[in-house]
C-alpha positions as CSV (number, residue, x, y, z in Angstrom):
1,X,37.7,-15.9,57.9
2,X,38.5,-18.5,60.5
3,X,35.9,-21.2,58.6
4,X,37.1,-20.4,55.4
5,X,39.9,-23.1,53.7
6,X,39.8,-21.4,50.3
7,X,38.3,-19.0,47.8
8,X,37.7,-19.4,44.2
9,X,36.7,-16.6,41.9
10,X,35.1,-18.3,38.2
11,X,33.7,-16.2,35.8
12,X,30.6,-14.4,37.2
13,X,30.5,-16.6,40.7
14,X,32.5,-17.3,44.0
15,X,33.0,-20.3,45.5
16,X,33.6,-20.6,49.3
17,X,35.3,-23.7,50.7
18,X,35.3,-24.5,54.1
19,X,37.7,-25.9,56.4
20,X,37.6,-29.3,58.1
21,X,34.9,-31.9,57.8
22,X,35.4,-35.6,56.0
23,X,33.5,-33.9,52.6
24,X,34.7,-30.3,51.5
25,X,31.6,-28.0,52.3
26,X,31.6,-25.1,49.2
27,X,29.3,-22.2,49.4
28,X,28.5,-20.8,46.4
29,X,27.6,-17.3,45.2
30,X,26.3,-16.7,41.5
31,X,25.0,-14.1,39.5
32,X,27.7,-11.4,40.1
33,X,29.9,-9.2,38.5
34,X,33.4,-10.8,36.8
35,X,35.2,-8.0,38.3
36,X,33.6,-8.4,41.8
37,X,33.9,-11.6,41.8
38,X,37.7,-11.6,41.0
39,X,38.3,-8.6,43.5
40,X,36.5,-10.4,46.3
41,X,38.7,-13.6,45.8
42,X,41.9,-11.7,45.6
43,X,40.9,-9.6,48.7
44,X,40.2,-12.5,50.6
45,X,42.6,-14.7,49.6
46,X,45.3,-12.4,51.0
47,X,43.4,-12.5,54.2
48,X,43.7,-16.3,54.6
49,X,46.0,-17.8,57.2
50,X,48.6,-19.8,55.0
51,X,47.4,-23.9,56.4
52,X,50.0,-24.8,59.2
53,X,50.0,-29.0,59.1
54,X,50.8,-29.1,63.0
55,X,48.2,-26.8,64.5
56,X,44.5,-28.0,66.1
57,X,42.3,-29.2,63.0
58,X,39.2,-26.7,62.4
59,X,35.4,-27.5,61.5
60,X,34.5,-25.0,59.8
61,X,30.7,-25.7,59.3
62,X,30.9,-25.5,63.3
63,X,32.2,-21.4,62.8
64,X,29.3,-20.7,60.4
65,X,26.0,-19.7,61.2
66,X,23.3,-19.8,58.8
67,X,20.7,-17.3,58.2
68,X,18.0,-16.2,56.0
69,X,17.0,-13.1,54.8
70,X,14.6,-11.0,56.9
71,X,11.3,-11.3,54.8
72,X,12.8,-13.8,51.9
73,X,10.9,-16.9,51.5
74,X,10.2,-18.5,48.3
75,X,6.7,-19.4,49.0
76,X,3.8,-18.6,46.4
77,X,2.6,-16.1,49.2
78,X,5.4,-14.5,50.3
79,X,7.3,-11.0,49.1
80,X,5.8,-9.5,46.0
81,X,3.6,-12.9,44.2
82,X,0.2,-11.8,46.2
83,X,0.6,-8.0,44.6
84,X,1.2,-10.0,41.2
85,X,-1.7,-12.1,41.9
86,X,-3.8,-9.7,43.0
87,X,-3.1,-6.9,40.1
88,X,-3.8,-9.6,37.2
89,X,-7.1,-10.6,39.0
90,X,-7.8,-6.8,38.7
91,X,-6.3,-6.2,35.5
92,X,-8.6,-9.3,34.3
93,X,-11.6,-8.3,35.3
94,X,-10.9,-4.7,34.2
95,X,-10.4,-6.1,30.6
96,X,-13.7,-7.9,30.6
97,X,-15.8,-4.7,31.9
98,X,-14.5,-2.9,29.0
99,X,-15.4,-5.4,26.8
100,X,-18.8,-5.4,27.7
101,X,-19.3,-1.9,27.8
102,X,-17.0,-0.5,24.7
103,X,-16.2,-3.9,22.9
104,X,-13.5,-5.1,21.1
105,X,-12.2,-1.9,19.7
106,X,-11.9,-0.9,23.5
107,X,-10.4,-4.1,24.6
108,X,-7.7,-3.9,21.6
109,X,-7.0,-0.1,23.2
110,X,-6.4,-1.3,26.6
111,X,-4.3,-4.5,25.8
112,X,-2.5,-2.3,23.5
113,X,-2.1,1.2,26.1
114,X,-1.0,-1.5,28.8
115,X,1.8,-2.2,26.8
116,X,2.9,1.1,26.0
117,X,2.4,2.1,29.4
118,X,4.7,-0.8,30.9
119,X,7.6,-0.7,28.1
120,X,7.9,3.0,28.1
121,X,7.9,3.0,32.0
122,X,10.2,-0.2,32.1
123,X,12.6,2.0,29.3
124,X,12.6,5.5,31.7
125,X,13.9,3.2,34.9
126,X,16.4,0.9,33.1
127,X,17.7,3.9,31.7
128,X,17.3,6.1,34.7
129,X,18.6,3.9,37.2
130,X,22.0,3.7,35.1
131,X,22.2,7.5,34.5
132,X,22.0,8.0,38.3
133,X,24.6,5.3,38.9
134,X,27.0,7.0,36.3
135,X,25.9,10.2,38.3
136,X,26.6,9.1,41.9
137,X,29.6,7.2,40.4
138,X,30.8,10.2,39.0
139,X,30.7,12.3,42.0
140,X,31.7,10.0,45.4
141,X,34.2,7.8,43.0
142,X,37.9,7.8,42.1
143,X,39.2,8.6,38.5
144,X,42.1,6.9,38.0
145,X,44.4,5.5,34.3
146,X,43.8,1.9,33.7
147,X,46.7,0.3,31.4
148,X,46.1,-2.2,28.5
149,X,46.9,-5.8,29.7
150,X,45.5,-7.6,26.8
151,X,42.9,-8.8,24.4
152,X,40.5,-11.8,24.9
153,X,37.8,-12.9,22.2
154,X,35.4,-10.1,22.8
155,X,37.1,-8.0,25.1
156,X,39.7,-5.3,25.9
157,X,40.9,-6.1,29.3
158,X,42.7,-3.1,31.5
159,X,44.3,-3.1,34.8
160,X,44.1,-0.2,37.4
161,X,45.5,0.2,40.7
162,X,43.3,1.8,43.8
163,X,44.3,4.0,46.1
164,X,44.6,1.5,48.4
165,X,47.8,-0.2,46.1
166,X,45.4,-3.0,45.2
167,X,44.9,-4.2,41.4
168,X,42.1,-4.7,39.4
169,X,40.7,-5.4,36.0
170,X,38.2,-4.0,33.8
171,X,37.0,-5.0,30.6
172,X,35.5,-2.7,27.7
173,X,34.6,-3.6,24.1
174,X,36.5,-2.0,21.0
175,X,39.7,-1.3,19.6
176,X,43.4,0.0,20.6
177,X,45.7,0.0,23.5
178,X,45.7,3.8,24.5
179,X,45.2,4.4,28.6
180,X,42.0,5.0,29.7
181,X,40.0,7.5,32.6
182,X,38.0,5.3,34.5
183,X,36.8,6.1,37.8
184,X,35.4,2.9,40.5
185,X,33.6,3.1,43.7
186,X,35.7,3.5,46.9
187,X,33.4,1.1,48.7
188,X,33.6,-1.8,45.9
189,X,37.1,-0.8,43.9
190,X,36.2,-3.8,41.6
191,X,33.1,-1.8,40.0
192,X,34.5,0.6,37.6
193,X,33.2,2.9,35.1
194,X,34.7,4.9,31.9
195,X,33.7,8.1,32.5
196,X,30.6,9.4,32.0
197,X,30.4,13.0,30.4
198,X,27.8,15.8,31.0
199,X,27.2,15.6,27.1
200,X,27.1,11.9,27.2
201,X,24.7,12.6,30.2
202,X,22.5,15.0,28.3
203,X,21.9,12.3,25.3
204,X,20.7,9.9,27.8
205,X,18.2,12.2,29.2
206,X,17.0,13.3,25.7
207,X,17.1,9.5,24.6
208,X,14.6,8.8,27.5
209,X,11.8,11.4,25.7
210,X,11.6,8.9,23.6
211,X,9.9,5.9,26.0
212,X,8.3,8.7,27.7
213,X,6.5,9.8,25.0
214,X,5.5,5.7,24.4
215,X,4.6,5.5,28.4
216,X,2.4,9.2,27.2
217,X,0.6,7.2,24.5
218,X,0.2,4.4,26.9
219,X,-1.8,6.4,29.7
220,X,-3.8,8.3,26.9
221,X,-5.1,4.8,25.4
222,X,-5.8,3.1,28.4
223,X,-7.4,6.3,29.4
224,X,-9.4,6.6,26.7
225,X,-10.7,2.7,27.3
226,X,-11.7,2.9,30.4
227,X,-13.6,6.1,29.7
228,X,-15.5,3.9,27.5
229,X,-16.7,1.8,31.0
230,X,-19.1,5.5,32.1
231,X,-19.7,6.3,28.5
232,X,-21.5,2.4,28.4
233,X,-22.7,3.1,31.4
């Protein structure tokens, strides 16, 4: 907070100015939420010491230390490339030994079963992963009324207030003005959810049969073509 001259929220990124220094130095943070980012600049904004002309002037680059992530490196052989190398390599020649032992039908079965297999298992943990976030949501979060504030081009834009007394936004798609339920984490008040019901959670679960049964149909295929590599043999 000390290093920190000013904080702009815009659209889905933060920007982070810091104090001091003959050229303003800005940190920026992309690729998050509207909401988060809007809550994050509001909360720290508050925080700020209001900029008192007479007092010592600050670097602060000089307050700010500079760290990567444990284990993040953007290097072809670093973090999860050599598994991805590695697995085509394998995938590769796996294709080519069932092609010269069951031929093209078998190859078409495999490319085809691989397919199946990822997009079915991609479909079960996009769709699980929200389910269990509407779950845990549901149960550690706090359900509070969000008023209408207003319309943008796509959106309907509400305004709730934490327990803490702070104020929020949250936008939802559709029609009307009536209050809404929505209940937001504790931890990060800006991430907020209409409320998910046990029906609503039932119909997800029963939607996910469906890419399980393509992940089903995936395994069987691929299965059946490398079957075909000790029926060749």
């Amino acid at each position: 907070m000390e290093a920190m001259a000013e904080v702009r929220a815009e659209g889905r990124a933060v920007e982070i100015e810091l104090l001091g220094g003959a050229e303003p130095v800005v940190y920026r943070v992309e690729g998050i939420s509207e909401a988060g980012a809007a809550a994050f600049g509001q909360s720290v904004g508050r925080l700020l010491p209001t900029p008192d002309g007479d007092a010592e002037a600050v670097d602060g680059l000089s307050l700010v230390d500079v760290r990567a992530l444990p284990g993040w490196n953007r290097g072809w052989f670093s973090g999860r490339r050599p598994v991805a190398a590695v697995g085509a390599l394998v995938y590769a020649g796996l294709v080519a030994a069932v092609g010269v032992a069951g031929g093209g039908e078998q190859v078409a079965a495999l490319l085809g079963g691989s397919v199946a297999l990822y997009a079915g298992c991609f479909m079960i943990y996009a769709g699980g992963r929200a389910n269990v976030a509407d779950w845990r949501l549901k149960r550690h979060g706090i359900t509070v009324v969000a008023q209408f504030s207003h319309y943008t081009n796509k959106w309907r834009v509400y305004t709730y207030t934490t327990a803490t007394g702070q104020s929020y936004t949250y936008q939802t798609s559709g029609s009307g003005t009536d209050p809404i339920e929505i209940i937001y984490d504790p931890a990060r008040p800006g991430d907020a959810r209409v409320g998910v019901s046990v029906l609503d959670t039932l119909i997800i679960i029963l939607l996910l049969a469906l890419p399980g049964s393509v992940a089903v149909v995936g395994i069987f295929l691929v299965g059946h073509s490398v079957a075909a590599l000790w029926g060749g043999a």
